[in-house]
N, C-alpha and C positions, 0 to 999 in steps of 0.2 A: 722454573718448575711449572708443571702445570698441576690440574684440578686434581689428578690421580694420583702424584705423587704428593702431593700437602693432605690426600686423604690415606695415606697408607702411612706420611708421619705423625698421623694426628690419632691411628689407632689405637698403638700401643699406650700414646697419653691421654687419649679421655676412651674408656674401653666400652662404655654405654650406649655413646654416640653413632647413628647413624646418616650417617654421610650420603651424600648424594654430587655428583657431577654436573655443575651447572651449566650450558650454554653461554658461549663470550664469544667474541673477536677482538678486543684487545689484553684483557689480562684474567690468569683461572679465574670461575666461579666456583662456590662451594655452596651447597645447600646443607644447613645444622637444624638438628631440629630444639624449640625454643628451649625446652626442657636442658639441654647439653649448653648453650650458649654461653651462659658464663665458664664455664669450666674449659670450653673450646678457645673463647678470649685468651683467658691465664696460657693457654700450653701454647698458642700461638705468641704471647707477648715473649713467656718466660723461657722457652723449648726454643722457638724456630726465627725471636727477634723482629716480630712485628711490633716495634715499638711506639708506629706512629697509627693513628686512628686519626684518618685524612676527613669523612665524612659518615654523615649516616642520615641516611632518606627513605620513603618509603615509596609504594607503588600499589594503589587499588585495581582491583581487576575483578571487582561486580560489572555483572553478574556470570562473568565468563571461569570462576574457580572460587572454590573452597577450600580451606579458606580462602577470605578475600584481598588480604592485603601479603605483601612482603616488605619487611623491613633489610635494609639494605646496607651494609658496612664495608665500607672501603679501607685497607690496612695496605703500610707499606712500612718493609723491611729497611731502612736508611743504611745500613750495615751489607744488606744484601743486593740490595737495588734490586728489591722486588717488591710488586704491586697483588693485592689480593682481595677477591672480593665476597663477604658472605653475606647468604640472601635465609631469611627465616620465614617461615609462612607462620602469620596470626590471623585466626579468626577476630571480626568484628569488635568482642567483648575478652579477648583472651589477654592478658597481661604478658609482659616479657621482663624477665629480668634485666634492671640497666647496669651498664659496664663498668661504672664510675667508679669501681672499684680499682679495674685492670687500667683504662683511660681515663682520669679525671676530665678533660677535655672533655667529654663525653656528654658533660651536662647541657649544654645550650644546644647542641645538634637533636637530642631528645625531647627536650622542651619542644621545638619546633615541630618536630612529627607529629605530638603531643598536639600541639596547636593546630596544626593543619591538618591532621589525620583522625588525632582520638585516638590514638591506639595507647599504653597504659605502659608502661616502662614503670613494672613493678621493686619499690625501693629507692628510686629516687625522690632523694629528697627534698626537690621545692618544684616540683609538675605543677606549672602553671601559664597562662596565655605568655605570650614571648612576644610573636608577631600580630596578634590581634586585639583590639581594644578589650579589657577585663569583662565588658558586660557583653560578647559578642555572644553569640547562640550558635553551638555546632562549630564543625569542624569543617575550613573551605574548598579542601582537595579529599575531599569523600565524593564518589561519581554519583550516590543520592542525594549531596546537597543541592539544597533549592538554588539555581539560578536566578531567578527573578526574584531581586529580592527589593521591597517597599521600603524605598528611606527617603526621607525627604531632601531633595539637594540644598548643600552646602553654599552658601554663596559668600565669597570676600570682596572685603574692596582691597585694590588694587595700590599696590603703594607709587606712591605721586607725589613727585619734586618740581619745586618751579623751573624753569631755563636757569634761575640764576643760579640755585642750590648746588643743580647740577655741575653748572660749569665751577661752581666754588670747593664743593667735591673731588672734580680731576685735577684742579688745579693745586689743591691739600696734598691730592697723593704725587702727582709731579713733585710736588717739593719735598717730601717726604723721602721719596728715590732718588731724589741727588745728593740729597746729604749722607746719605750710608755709602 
């Protein structure tokens, strides 16, 4: 199916919704707007059998639209062998409702956006740093975060075996391999 027809089934089930046609070249886009997004989730899981919720990423595009960001959700039908993908535009400061309802899954792919974007996946419940140490500042795939950033470098030492160690090492695990 393509974008126009998943937008003409997706009328009669969520009737508020307005839909938009996304640009692709490998599988439909659909543009939902945030407000509709849960209720689009449900009639796409329970109606049309996108049962899997493959990913979800986002995409800044300061200072070039407004809003600035699009959150991004990748579904596929397992039943249908089909691939589909919805794109939501959020402002900066706007929340979105999260899916965790319709995909449990859902939780750590949000987290991370969360982490790296800032964007507010309104209702979930444990939004917190995922991929960035807890005390980090900001969010690192925002196109106004500071590049140059002052940290003092890290230095280790380097882990270091004598010649014998080593060879008493390979020679442990050789004998370890021939007796299984």
């Amino acid at each position: 199916m393509d974008a126009a027809a998943y937008i003409a089934a997706l009328a009669p089930l969520v009737p508020d919704a307005a839909y938009e046609e996304g640009k692709s070249v490998d599988f439909a886009t659909i543009y939902v707007p945030a407000g509709s997004l849960l209720a689009t989730c449900r009639a796409l899981k329970d109606s049309l059998g996108f049962n899997v919720l493959v990913e979800i990423t986002a995409a800044d595009y300061l200072p070039l639209r407004t809003p600035r960001f699009e959150v991004v959700y990748h579904l596929l039908s397992v039943a249908k062998k089909e691939r589909l993908r919805l794109k939501v535009r959020v402002g900066a400061d706007d929340p979105i409702p999260t899916v965790q309802s319709v995909w449990p899954a859902a939780g750590w792919p949000e987290r991370e956006v969360w982490d790296m974007f800032g964007i507010i996946f309104d209702g979930h419940p444990d939004l917190r740093r995922l991929l960035m140490p807890e005390d980090w500042e900001g969010h690192p795939q925002r196109k106004d975060y500071p590049v140059q950033i002052r940290k003092p470098a890290q230095v280790y030492e380097p882990l270091e075996v004598s010649e014998e160690e080593f060879r008493a090492n390979l020679e442990r695990d050789r004998v370890k391999r021939t007796q299984h």
